[in-house]
N, CA, C and O of each residue as an XYZ file, in Angstrom:
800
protein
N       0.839     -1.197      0.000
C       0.000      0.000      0.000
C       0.877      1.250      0.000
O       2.058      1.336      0.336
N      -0.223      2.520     -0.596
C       0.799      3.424      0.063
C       1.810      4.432      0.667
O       2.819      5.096      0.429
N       0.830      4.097      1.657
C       1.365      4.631      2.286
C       2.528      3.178      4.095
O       3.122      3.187      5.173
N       2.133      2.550      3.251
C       3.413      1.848      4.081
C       4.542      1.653      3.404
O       5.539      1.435      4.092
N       4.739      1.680      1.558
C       5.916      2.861      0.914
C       6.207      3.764      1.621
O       7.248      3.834      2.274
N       5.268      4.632      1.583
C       5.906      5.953      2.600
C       6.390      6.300      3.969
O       6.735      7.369      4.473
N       6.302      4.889      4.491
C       6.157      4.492      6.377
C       8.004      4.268      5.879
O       8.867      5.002      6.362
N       8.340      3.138      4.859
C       9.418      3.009      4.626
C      10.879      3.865      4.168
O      12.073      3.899      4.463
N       9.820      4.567      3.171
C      11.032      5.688      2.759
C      11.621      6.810      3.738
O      12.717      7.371      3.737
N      10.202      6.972      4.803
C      10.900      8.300      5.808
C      11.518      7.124      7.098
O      12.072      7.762      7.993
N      11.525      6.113      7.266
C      12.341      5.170      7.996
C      13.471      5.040      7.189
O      14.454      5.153      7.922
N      13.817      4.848      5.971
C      15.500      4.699      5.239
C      16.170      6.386      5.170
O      17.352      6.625      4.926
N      15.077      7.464      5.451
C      15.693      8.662      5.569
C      16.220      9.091      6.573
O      17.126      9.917      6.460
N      15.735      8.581      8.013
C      15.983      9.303      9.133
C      16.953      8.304      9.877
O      17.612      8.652     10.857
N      16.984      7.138      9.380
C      17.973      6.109      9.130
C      19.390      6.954      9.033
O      20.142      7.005     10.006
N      19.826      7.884      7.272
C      20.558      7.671      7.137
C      21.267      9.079      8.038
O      22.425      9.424      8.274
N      19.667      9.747      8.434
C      20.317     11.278      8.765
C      20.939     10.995     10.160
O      21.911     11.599     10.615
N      20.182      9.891     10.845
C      21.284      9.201     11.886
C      22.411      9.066     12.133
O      23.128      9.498     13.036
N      22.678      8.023     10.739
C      24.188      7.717     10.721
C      25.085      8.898     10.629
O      25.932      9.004     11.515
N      25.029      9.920      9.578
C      25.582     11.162      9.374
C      26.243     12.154     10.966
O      27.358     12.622     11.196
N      24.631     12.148     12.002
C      24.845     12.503     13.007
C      26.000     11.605     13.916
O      27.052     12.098     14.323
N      25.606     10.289     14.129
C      27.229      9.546     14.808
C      28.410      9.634     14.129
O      29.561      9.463     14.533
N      27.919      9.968     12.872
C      29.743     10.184     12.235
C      30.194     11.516     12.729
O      31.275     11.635     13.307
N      29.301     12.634     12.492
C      30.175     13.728     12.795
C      30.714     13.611     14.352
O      31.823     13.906     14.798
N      29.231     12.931     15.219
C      29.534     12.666     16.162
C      31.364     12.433     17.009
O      32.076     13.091     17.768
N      31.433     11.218     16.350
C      32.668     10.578     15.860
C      33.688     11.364     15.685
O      34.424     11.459     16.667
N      34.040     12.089     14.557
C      34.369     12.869     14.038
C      35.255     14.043     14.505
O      36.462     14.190     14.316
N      34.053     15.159     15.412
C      33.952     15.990     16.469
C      34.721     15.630     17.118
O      35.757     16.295     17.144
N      34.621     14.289     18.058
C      34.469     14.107     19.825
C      36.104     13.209     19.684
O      36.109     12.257     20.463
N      37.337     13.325     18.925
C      38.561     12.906     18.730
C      39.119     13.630     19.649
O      40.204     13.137     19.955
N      38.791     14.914     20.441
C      39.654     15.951     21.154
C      40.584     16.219     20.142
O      40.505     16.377     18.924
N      41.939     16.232     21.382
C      43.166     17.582     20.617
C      43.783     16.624     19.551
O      44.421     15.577     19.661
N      43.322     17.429     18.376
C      43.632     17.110     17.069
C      44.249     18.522     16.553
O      44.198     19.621     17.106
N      45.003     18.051     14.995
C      45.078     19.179     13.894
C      44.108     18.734     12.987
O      43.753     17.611     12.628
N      43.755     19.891     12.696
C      43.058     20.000     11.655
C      43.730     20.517     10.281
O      44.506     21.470     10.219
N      43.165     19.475      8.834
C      43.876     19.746      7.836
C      43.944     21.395      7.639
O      43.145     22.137      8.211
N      44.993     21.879      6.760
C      45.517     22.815      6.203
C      45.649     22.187      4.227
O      46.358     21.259      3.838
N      44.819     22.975      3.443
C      45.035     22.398      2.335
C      45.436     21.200      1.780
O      46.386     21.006      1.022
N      44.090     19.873      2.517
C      44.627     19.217      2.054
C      44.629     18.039      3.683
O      44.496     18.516      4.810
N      44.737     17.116      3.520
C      43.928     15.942      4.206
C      45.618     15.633      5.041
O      46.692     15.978      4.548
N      45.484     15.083      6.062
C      47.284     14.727      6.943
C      47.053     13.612      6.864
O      46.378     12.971      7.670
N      47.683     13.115      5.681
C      47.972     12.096      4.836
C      49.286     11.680      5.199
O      50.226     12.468      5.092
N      49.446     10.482      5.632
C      51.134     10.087      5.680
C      51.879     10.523      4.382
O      53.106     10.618      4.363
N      51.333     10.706      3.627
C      51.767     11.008      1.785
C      52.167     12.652      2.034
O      52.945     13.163      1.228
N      51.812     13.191      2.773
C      52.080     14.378      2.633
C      50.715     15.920      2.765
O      49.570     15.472      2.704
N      50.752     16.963      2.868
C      49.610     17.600      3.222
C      49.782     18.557      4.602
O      50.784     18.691      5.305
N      48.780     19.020      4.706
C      49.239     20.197      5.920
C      48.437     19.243      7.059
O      47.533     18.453      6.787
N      49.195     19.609      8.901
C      48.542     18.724      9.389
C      47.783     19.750     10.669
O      47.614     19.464     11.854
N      47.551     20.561     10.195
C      46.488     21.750     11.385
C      46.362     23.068     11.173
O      47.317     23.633     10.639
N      45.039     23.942     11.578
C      45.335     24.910     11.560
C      44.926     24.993     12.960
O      44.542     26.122     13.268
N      44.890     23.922     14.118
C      45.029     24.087     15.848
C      46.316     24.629     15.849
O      46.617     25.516     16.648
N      46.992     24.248     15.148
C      48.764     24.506     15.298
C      49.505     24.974     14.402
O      50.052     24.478     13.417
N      49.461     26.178     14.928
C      50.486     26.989     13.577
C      52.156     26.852     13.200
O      52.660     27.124     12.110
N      52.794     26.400     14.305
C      53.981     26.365     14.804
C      54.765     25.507     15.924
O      54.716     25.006     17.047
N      55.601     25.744     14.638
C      56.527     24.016     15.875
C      57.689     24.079     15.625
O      58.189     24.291     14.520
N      58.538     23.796     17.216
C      59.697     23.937     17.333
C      60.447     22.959     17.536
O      60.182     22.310     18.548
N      61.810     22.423     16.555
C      62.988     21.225     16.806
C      63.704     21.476     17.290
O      64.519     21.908     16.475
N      64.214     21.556     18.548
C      65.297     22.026     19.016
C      66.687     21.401     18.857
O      67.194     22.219     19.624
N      67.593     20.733     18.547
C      68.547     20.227     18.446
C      68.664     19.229     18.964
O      68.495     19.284     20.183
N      68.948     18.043     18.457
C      68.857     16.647     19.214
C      69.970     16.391     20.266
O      71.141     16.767     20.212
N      69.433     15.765     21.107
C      70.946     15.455     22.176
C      70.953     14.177     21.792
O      70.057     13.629     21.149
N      72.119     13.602     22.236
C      73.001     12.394     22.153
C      73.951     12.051     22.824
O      74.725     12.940     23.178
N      74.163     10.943     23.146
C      74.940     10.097     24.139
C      75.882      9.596     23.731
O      76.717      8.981     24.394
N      75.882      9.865     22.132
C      77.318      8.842     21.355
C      77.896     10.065     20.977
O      77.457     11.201     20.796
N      79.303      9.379     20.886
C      80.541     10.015     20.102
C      81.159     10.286     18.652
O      82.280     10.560     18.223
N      79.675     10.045     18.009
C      80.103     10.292     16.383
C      80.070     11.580     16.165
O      79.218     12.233     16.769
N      80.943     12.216     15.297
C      80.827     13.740     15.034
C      79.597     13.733     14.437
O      79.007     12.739     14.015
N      79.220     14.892     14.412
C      77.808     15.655     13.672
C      76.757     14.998     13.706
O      75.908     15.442     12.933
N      76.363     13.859     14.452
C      74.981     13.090     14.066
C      74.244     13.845     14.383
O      73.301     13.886     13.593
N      74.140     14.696     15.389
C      72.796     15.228     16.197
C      72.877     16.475     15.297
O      71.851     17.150     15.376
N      73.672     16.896     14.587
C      73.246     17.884     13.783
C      72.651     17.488     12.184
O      71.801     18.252     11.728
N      73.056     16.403     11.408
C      72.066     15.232     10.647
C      71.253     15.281     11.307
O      70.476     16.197     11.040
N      70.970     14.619     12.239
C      68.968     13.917     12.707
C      68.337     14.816     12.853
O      67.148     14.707     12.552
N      69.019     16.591     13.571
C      67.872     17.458     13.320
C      68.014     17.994     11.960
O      67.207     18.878     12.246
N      68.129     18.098     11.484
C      68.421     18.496      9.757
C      66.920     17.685      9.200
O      65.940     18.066      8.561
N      67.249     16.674      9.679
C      66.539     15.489      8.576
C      65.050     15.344      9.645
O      64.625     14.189      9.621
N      64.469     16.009     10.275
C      63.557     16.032     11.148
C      62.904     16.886     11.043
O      61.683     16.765     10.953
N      63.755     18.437     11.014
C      63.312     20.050     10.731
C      62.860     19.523      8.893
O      61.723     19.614      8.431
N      63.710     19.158      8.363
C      63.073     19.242      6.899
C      62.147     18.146      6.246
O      61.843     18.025      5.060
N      61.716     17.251      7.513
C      60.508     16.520      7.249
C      59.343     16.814      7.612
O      58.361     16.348      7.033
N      59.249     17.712      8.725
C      58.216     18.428      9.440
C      57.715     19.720      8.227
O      56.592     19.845      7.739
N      59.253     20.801      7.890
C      58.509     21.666      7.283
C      58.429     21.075      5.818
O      57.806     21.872      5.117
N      58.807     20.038      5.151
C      57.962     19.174      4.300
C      56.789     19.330      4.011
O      56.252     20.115      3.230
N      56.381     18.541      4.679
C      54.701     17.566      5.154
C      53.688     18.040      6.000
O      52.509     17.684      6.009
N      54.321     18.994      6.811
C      53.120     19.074      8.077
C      52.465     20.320      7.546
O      51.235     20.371      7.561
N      53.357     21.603      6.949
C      52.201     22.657      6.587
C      52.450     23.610      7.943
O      51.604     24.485      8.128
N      53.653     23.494      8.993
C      53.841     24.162     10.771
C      54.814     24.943     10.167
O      55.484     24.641      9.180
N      54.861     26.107     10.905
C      55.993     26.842     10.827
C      56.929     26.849     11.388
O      56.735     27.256     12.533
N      58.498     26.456     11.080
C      59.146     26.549     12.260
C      59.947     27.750     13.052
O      60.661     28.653     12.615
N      59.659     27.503     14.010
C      60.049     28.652     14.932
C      61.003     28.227     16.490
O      61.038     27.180     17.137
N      61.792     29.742     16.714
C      61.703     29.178     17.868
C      60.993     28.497     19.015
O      59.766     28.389     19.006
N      61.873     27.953     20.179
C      60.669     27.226     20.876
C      59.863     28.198     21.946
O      58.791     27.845     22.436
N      60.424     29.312     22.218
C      59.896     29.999     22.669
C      58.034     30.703     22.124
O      56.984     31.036     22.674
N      58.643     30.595     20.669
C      57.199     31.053     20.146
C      56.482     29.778     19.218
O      56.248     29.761     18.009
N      56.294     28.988     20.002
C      55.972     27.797     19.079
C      54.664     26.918     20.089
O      54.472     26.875     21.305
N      53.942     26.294     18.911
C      52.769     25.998     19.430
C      52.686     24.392     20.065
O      52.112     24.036     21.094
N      53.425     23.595     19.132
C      54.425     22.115     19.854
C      55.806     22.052     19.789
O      56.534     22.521     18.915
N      56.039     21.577     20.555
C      57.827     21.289     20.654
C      57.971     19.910     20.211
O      57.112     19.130     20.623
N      58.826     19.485     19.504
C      59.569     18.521     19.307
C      60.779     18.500     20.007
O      61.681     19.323     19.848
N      60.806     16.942     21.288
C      62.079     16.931     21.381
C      62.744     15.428     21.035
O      62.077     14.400     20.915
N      64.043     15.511     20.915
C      64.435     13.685     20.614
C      65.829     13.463     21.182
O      66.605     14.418     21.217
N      66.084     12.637     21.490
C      67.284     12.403     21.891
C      67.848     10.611     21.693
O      67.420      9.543     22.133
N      68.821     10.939     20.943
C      69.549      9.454     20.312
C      69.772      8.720     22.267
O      69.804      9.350     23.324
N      69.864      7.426     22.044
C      69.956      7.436     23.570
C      71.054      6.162     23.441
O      71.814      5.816     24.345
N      70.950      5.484     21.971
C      71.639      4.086     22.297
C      72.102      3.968     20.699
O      71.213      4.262     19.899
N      73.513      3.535     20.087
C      74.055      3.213     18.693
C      75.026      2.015     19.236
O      76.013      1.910     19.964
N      74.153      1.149     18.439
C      75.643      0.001     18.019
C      76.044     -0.020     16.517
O      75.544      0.516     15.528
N      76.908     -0.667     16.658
C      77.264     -1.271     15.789
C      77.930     -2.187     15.628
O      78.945     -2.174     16.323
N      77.732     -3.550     14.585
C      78.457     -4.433     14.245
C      78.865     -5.471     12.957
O      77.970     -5.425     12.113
N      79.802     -6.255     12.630
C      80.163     -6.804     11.395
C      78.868     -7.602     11.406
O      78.443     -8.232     12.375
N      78.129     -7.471      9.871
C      77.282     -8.355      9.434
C      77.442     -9.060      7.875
O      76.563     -9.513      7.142
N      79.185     -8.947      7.635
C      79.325     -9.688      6.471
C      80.640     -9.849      6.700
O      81.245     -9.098      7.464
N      81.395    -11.152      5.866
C      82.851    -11.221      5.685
C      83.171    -11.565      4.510
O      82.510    -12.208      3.695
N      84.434    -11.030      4.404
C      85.267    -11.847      3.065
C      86.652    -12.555      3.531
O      87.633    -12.072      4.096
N      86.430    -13.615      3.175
C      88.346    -14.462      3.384
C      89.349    -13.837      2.168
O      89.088    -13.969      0.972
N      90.169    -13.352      2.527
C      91.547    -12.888      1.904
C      92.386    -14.810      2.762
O      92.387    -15.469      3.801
N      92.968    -14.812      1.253
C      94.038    -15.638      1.672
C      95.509    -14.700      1.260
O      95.446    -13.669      0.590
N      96.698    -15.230      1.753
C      97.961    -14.975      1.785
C      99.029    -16.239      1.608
O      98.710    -17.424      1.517
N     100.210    -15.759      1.584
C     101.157    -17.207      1.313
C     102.156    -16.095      1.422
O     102.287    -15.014      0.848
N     103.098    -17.005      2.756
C     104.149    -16.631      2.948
C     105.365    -17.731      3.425
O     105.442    -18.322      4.502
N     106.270    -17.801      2.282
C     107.047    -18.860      1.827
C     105.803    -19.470      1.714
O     104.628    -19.115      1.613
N     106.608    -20.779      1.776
C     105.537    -22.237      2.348
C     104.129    -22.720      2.603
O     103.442    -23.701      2.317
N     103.972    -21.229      3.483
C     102.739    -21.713      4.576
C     101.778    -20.754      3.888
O     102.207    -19.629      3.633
N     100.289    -21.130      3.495
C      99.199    -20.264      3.077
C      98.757    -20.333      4.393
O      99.267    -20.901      5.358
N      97.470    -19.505      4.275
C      96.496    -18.767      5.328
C      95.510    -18.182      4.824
O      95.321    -17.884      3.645
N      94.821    -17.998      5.786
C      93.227    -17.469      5.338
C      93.212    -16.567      6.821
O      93.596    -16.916      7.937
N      92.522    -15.079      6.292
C      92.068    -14.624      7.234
C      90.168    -13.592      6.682
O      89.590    -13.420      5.609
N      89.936    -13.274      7.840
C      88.308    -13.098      7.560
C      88.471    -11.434      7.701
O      88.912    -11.012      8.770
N      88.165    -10.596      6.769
C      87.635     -9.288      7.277
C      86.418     -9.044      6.403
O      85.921     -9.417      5.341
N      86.197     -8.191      7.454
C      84.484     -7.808      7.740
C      84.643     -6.601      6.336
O      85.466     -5.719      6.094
N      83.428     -7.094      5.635
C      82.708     -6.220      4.081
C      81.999     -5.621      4.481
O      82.045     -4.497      3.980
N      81.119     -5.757      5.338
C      79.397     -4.873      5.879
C      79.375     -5.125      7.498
O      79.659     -6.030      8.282
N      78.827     -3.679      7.533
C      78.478     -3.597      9.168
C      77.213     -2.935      9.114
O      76.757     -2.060      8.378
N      76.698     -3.678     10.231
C      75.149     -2.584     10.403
C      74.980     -2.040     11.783
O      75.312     -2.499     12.876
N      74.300     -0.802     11.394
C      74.282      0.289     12.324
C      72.734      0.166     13.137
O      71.679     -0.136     12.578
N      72.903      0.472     14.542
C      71.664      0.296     14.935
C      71.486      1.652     15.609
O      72.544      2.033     16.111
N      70.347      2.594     15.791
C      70.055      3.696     16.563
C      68.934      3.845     16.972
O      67.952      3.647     16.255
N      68.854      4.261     18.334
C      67.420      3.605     19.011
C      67.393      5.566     19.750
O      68.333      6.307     20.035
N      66.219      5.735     19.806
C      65.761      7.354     19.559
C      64.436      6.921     20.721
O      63.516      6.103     20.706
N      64.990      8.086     21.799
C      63.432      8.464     22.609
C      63.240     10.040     21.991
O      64.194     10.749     21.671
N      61.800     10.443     21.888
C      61.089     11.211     21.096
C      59.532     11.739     21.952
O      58.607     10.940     22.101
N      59.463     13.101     22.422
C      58.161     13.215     22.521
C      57.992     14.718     21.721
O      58.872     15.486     21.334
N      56.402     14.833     21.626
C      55.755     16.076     21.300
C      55.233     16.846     22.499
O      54.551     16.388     23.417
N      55.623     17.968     22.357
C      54.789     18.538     23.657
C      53.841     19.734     23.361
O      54.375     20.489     22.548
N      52.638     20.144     23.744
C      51.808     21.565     23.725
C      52.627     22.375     24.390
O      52.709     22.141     25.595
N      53.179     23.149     24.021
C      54.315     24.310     24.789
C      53.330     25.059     25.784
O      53.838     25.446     26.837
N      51.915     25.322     25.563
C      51.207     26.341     26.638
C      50.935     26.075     27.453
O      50.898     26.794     28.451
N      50.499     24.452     27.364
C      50.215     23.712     28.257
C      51.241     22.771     28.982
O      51.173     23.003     30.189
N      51.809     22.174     28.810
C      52.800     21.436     28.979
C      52.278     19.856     28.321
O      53.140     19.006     28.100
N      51.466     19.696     28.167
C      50.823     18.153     27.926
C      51.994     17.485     27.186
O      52.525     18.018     26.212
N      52.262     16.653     27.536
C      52.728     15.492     26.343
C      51.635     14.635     25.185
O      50.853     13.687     25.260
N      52.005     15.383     24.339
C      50.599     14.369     23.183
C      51.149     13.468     22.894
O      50.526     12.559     23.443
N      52.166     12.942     22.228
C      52.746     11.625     22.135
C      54.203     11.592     22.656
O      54.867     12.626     22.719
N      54.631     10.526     22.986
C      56.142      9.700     23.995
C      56.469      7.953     23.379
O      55.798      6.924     23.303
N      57.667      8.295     23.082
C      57.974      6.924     22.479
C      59.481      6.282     22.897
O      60.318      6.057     22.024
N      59.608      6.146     23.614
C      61.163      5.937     24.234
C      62.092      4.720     23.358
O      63.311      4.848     23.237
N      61.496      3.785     22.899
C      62.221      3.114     22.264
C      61.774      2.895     20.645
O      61.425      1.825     20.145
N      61.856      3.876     20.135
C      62.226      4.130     18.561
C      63.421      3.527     17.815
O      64.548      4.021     17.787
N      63.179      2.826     17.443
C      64.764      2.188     16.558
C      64.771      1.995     15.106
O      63.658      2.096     14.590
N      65.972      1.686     14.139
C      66.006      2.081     13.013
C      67.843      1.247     12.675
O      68.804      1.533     13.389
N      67.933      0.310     11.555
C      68.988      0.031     11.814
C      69.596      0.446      9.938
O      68.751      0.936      9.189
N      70.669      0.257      9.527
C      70.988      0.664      8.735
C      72.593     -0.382      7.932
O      73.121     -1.034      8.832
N      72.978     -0.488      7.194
C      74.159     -1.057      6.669
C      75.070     -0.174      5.776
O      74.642      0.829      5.204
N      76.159     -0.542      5.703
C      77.082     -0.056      4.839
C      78.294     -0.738      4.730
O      78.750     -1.394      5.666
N      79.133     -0.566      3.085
C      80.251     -1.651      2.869
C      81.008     -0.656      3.672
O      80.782      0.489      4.066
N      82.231     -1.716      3.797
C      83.598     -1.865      4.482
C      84.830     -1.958      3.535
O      84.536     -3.070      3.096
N      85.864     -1.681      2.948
C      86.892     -1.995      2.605
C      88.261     -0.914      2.929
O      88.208      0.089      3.641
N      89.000     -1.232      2.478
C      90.098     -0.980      2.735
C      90.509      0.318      3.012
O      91.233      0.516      3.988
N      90.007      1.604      2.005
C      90.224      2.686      2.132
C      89.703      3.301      3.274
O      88.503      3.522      3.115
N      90.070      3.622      4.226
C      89.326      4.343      5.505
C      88.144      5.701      5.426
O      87.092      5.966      6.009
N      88.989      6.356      4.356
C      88.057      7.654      3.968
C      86.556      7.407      3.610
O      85.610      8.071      4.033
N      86.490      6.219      2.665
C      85.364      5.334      2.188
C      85.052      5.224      2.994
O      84.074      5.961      3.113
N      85.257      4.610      3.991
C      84.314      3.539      5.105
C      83.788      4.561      5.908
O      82.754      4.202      6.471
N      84.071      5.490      6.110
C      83.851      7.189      7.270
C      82.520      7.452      6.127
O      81.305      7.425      6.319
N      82.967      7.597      5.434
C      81.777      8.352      4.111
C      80.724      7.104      4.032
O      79.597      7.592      3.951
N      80.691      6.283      4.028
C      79.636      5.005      3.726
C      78.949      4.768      5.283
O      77.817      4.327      5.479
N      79.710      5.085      6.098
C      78.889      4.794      7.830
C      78.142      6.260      7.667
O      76.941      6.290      7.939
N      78.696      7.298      7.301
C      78.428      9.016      7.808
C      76.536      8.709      6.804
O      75.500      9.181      7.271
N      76.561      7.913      5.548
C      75.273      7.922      4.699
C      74.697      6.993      5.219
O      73.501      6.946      4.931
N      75.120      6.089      5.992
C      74.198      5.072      6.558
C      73.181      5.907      7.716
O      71.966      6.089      7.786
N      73.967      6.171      8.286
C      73.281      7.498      9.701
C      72.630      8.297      8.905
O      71.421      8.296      9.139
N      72.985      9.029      7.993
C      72.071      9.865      7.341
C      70.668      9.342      7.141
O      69.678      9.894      7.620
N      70.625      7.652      6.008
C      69.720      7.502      6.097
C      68.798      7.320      7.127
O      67.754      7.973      7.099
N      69.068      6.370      8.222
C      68.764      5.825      9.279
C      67.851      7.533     10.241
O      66.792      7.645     10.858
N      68.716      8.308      9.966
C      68.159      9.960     10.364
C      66.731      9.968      9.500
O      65.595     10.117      9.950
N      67.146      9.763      8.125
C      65.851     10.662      7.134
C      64.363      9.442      8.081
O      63.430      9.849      8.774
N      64.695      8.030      7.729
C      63.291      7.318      8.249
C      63.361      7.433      9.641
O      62.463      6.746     10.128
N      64.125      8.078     10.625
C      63.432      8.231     12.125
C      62.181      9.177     11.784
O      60.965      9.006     11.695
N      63.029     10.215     11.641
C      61.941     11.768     10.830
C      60.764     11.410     10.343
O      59.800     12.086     10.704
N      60.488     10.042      9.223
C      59.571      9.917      8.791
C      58.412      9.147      9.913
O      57.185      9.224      9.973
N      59.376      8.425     10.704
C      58.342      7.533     11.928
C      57.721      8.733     12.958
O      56.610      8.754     13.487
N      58.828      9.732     13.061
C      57.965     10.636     13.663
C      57.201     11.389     13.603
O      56.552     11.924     14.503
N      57.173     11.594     12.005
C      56.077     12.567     11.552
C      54.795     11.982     11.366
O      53.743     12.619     11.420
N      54.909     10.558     11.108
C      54.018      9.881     10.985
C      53.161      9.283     12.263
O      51.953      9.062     12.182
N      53.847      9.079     13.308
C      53.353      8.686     14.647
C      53.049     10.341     14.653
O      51.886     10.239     14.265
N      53.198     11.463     14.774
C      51.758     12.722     14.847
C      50.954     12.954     14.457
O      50.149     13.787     14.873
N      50.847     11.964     13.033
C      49.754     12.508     12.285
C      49.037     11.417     12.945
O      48.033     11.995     13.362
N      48.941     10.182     13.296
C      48.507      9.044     14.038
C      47.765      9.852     15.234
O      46.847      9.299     15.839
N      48.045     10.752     15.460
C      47.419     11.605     16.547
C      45.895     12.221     16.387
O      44.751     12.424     16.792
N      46.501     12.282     15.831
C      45.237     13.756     14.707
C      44.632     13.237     13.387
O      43.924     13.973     12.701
């Protein structure tokens, strides 16, 4: 009949104006978020708020003895943030989150060999040196609301390992560890930019 058509159609309407309402619901009720800036905070890239205009990297500390790393990892952190996120960076004084990180733990060790043999008079020999070593760097990392003090995200054991050849020339092997760290720097940057947008 119908009007029990019509009993149905305003039941599949108020149905869907329902659902609409729990989504925004949903939606809304996430708390402290960013909100996009041109464009959706996409791990791919995109702005990730206009809650937050500004954000500050302050220089990474570190516990190891390699020259310049902590000036790499913030390099490669500051230029993944002002990348992707769409924040301005600023000092931390005038800044709306802080980024801080600090390297806390690096090994390293041989993960390949080559046998060199020798012969002297008489007697041959074999000895083993190491072709590849891999680098390990383990990174604590939080975000903070500078006005507030809140911690929005904390990750203490962040890690990231990396390889590079070995041979003979020393200069090489300095230059092939110095790009291994580099890289191992660029994907911390990316885990961290990505664990904020995980936020929001």
């Amino acid at each position: 009949m119908w009007w029990s058509r019509a009993l149905v159609t305003r039941l599949q309407n108020t149905t869907r104006v329902l659902t609409w309402i729990v989504f925004l619901a949903v939606l809304l009720g996430c708390g402290y978020r960013f909100s996009p800036i041109g464009g959706s905070a996409s791990p791919e890239g995109g702005g990730i708020g206009r809650q937050f205009h500004t954000i500050a990297i302050p220089m990474l500390k570190s516990s190891t003895t390699f020259p310049g790393l902590e000036a790499d990892f913030t390099t490669a952190f500051r230029e993944e943030f002002i990348s992707r996120s769409g924040l301005e960076l600023v000092p931390e004084k005038d800044a709306d989150v802080v980024l801080e990180a600090r390297i806390t733990r690096i090994t390293a060790a041989p993960s390949a060999y080559s046998v060199e043999e020798f012969t002297l008079g008489n007697l041959k020999a074999e000895y083993e040196t190491t072709s590849r070593r891999t680098l390990k760097v383990r990174l604590w990392a939080r975000l903070i609301h500078r006005g507030s003090g809140r911690v929005i995200w904390e990750e203490a054991r962040m890690e990231e390992r990396g390889t590079y050849q070995v041979g003979s020339d020393p200069l090489l092997n300095l230059h092939n560890e110095r790009q291994a760290y580099l890289d191992i720097g660029r994907r911390l940057a990316r885990r961290v930019f990505l664990k904020t947008v995980e936020r929001f």
